[in-house]
C-alpha positions in Angstrom: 94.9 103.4 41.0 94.4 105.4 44.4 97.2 107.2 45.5 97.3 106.9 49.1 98.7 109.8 51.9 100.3 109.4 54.9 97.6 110.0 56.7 95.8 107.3 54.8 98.5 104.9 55.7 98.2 105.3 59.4 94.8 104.8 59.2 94.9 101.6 57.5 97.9 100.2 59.5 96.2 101.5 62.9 92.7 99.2 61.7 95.2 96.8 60.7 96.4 96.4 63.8 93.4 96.6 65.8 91.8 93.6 64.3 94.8 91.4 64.5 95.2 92.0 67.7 91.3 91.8 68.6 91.8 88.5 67.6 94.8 87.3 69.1 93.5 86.3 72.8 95.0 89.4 74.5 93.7 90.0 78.3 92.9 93.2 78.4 92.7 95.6 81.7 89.6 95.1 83.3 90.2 98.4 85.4 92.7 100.7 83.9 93.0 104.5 85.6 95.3 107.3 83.7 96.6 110.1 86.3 99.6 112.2 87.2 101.7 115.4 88.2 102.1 118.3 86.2 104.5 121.1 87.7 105.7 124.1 87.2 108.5 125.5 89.7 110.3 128.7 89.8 113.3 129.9 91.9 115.4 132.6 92.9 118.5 131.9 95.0 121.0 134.7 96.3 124.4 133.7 97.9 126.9 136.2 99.9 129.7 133.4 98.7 129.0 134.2 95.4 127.4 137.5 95.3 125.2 135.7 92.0 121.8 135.3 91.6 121.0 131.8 90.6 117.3 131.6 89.0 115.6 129.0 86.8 112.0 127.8 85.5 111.5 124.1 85.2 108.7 121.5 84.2 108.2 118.3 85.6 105.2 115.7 84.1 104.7 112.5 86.1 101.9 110.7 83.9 101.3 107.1 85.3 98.9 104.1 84.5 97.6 101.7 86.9 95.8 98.8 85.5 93.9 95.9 86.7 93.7 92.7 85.0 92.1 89.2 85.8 93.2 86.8 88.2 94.0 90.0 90.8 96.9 91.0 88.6 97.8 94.8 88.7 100.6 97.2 86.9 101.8 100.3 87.7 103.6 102.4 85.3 105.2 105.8 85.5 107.0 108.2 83.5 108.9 111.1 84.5 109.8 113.8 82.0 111.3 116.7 83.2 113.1 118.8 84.8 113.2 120.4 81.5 115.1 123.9 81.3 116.4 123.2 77.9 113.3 123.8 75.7 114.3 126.5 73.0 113.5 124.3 70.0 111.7 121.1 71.4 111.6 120.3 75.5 114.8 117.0 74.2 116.5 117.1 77.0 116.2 117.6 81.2 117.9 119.8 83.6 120.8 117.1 84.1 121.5 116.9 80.4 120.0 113.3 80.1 116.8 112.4 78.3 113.8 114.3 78.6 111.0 111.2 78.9 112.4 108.8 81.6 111.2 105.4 83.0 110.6 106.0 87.2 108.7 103.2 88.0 107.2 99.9 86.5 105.3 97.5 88.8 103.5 94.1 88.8 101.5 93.6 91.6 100.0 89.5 92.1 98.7 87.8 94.7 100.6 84.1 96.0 97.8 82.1 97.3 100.2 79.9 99.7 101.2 82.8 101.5 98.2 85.2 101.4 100.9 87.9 100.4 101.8 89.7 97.6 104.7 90.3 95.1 105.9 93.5 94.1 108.4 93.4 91.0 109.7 95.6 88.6 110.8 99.2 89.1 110.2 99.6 92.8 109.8 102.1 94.8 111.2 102.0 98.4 111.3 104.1 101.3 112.3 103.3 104.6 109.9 103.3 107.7 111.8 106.0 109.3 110.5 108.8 107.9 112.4 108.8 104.6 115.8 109.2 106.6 117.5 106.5 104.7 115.7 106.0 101.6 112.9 107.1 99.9 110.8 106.1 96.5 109.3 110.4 96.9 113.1 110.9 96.0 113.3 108.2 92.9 114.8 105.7 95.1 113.2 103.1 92.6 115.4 99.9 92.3 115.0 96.5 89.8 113.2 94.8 93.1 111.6 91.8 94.4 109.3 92.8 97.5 106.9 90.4 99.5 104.2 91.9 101.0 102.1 89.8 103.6 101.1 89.2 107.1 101.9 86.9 109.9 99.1 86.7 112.7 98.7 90.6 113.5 102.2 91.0 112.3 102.5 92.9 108.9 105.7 92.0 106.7 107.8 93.4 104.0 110.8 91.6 102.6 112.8 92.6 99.6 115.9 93.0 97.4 116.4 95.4 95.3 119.8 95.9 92.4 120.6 99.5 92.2 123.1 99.4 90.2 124.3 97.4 87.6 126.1 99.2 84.8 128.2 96.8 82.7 126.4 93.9 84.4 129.8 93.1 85.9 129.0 92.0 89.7 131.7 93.5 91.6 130.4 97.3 90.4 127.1 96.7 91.7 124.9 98.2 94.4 122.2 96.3 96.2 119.6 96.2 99.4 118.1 93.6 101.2 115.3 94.8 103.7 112.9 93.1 106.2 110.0 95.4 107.4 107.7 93.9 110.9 105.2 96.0 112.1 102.7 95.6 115.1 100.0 97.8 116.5 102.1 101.1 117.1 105.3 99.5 116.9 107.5 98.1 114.3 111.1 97.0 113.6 113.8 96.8 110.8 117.0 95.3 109.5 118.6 96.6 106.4 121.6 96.3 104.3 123.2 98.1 101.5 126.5 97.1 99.8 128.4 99.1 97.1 130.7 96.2 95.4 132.3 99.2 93.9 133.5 100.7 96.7 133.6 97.7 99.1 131.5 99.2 101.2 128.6 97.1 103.2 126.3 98.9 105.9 123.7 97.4 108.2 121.2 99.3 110.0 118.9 97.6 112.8 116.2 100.4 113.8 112.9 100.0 115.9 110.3 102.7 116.2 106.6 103.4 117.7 103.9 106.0 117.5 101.3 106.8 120.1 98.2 108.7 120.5 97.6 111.0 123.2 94.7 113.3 122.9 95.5 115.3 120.1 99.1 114.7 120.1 100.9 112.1 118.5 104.1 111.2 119.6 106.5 109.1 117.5 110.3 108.1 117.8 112.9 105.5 116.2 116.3 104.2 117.5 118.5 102.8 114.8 121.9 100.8 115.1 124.4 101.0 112.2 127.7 99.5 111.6 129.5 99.2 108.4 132.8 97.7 106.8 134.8 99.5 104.0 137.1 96.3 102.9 139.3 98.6 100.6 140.5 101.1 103.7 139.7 98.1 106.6 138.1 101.0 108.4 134.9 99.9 109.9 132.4 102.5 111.5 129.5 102.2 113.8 127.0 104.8 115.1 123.1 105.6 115.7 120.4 107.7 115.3 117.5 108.8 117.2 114.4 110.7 116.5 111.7 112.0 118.7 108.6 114.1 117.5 105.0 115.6 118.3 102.7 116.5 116.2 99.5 117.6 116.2 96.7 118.9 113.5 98.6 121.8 113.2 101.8 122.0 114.8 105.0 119.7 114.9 108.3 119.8 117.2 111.1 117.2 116.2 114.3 116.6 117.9 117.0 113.9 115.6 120.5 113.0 116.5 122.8 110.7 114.6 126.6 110.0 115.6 129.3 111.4 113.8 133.6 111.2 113.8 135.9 114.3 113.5 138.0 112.6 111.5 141.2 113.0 113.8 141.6 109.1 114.8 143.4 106.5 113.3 141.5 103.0 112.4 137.2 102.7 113.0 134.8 105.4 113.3 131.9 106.5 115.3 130.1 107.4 111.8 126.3 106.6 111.4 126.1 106.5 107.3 123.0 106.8 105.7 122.8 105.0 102.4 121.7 108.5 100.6 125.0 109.5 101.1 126.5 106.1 99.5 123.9 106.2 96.0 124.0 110.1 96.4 120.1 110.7 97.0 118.0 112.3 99.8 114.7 112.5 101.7 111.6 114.8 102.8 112.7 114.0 106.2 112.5 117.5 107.7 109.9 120.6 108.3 112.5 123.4 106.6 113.0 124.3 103.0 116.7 124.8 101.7 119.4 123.5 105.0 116.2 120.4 104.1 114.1 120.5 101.1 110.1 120.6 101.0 108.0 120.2 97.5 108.2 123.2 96.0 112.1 124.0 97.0 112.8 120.3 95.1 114.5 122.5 92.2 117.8 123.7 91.2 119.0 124.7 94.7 118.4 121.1 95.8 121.5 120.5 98.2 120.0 120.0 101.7 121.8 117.7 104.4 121.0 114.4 105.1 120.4 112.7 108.6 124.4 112.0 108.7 125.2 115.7 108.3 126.4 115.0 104.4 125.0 117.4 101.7 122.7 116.3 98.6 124.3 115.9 95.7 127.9 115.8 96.4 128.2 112.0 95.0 129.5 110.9 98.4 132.4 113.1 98.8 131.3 114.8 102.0 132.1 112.9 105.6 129.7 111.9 107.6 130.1 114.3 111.0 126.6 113.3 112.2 123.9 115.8 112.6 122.0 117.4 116.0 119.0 119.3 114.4 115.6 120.7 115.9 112.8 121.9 114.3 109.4 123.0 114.7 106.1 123.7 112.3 103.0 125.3 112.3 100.2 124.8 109.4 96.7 126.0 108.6 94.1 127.3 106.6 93.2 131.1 106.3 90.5 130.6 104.3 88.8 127.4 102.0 91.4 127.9 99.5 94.1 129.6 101.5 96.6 128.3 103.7 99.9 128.8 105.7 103.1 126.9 106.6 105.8 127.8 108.5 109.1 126.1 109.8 112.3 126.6 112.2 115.2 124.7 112.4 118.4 124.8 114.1 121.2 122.5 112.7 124.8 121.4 113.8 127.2 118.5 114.0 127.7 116.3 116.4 131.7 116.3 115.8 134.3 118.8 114.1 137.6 118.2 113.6 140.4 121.2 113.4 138.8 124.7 112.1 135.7 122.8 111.2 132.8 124.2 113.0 129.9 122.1 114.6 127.4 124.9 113.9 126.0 124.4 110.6 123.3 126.7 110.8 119.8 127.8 111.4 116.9 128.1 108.5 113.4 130.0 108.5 111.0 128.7 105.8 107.6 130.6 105.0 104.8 129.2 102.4 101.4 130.1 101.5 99.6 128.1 99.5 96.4 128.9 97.2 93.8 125.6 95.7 92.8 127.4 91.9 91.0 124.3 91.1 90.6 120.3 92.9 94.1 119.3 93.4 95.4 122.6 91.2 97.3 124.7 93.6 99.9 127.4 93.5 102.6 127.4 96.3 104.8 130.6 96.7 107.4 131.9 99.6 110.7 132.1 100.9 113.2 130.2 102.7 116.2 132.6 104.5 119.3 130.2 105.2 121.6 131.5 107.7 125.1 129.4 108.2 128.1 129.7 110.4 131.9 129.7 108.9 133.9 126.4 108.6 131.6 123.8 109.0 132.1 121.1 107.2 128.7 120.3 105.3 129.4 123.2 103.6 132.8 125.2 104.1 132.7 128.2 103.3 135.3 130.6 105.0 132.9 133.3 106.1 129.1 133.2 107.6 126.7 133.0 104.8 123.3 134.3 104.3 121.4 132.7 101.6 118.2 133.7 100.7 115.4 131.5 98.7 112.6 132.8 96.5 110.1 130.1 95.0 106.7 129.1 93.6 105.4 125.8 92.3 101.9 125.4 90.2 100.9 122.0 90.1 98.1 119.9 89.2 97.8 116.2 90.6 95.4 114.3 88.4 
């Protein structure tokens, strides 16, 4: 008798399996497509709070799989495995302690004939149409969703719901969105709603926004309305936000205001909340690099305000006290494979309370960027944070100078 390896055994059970399954009426993908991220990011921060020099290399691979099938069926799948820092023995583990090899999204994507529209359903992701202010699927906003996407007249649609959170599948710990998308020519509108069971918390946010071409210069803006009810404290709040920006091929100029409360009154607030600040996540909303976060500054140092003047990754614990910020851009290409970005901004409250300080700070961002290869780039510079005492976004005692060192390689396939 024939003593058989492991190897052997593989083989045999691989054929094994190929043949059942060749006959077992399985649709394959009549289109299939395998592509991806691969990064590589480096950083170097330096803190007078601290006097410490925080510095870390991390991996990040995105591989994903779109397929086609018949009957206009599609499915998107994507992994996400990194950040890895942990990786003396085998890459286990990410930055966060968690799994290394995550699930980020998983999509079907089907036509309904009645409606002319389509379903989207799975592991979704979602980003607002105000520039990533309030959600966004670039910053794993990917919720169990339902969307319908579809058109009425000229009128495009998106309508959805989305479970964020369900941990013991209990109800009354859950979080959940419902959104409604129109959009128009240069125009559009939008009515969402996020409720945390957990916290008893519920906001609503009615926004409408338009972009327009003139010449060379676009100019877009957005007004949004938001009012919310916290039925543990009775405390409602209600506040707004507005944005207006100009851009052109190279440069950009943005002006964005959202309503704040210093905290000093008794019963409801003037507080616009975000709903970052409620499931803890963020946005790449702004032009700057570490007081707001751009690719290759997504690392480590990650703690940027939101549009409600709340930082990244506090889980929630820092009040809203709205936010007044300007900035301003300027991008272009040295050579065929060699290009420059820089940003400005200048960012504040728009209340304070006590020894709190509106001024937040101001933050100068610098980036070169150099192609090695179609879509292989390297992307190096520095971001120098400057921020005023007492403020309450981040509240340190003195003025701080912080001072960001980084560089990304990355290859989208």
């Amino acid at each position: 008798m024939v003593k058989m390896g492991k190897k052997e055994w593989r083989f045999l059970l691989l054929s094994a399996l190929v043949i059942l399954m060749s006959g077992a009426g399985i649709s394959y993908a009549a289109e299939s497509e395998f592509h991806g991220q691969f990064r590589i990011n480096y950083y170097s921060l330096d803190r007078d709070d601290t006097g410490a020099n925080q510095t870390a290399a991390r991996l990040r691979w995105r591989p994903t799989w779109d397929a086609t099938l018949p009957d206009d069926v599609k499915m998107h799948l994507q992994l996400n495995i990194g950040h890895i820092t942990g990786n003396k023995f085998n890459a286990q583990n990410e930055q966060s302690g968690g799994p290394a090899v995550a699930l980020r999204h998983a999509v079907l994507d089907f036509a309904v004939p009645e409606t002319g529209g389509r379903i989207n359903a799975g592991l979704v992701p979602l980003s607002d149409k105000f520039g990533d202010t309030l959600f966004s699927g670039d910053w794993d906003f990917n919720p169990v969703a339902v969307a319908w996407l579809g058109k009425a007249g000229p009128i495009d649609i998106r309508a959805a719901a989305g479970e964020l959170n369900e941990n013991d599948e209990v109800r009354a710990d859950d979080q959940a969105i419902y959104l409604l998308d129109v959009d128009g020519g240069p125009f559009g509108a939008s009515l969402y709603r996020f409720e945390d069971r957990a916290t008893e918390v519920t906001q609503d946010y009615l926004g409408i926004r338009g972009s327009q071409q003139f010449g060379p210069v676009n100019v877009n803006a957005f007004v949004i309305y938001n009012s919310g009810s916290n039925d543990a404290t009775t405390i409602d709040n209600s506040g707004y936000a507005a944005k207006l920006e100009a851009t052109t091929k190279m440069f950009g100029i943005m002006a964005l205001y959202a309503t704040g409360d210093d905290g000093t009154g008794a019963g409801d607030t003037d507080d616009f909340v975000t709903p970052q600040q409620l499931y803890d996540g963020h946005g790449y909303w702004g032009y700057t690099g570490k007081l707001n976060i751009q690719g290759p500054t997504d690392t480590g140092v990650d703690n940027p305000l939101r549009l409600d003047g709340s930082v990244y990754g506090d889980n929630g614990t820092t009040a809203s006290r709205g936010m007044v910020t300007v900035q301003a851009k300027a991008g272009f290409q040295v050579t065929e494979k060699f290009g420059l970005y820089a940003a400005v901004g200048h960012y504040r409250h728009a209340e304070a309370a006590g020894a709190e300080d509106e001024e937040i700070g101001n933050d100068v961002y610098l980036q070169g960027k150099y192609g090695f290869a179609e879509n292989l780039n390297i992307e190096a510079g520095a971001d120098y944070a400057m921020l005023s005492d007492n403020n309450k976004a981040y509240n340190y005692p003195k003025d701080q100078d912080w001072l960001l060192i980084f560089a990304r390689l990355q290859l989208e396939y």
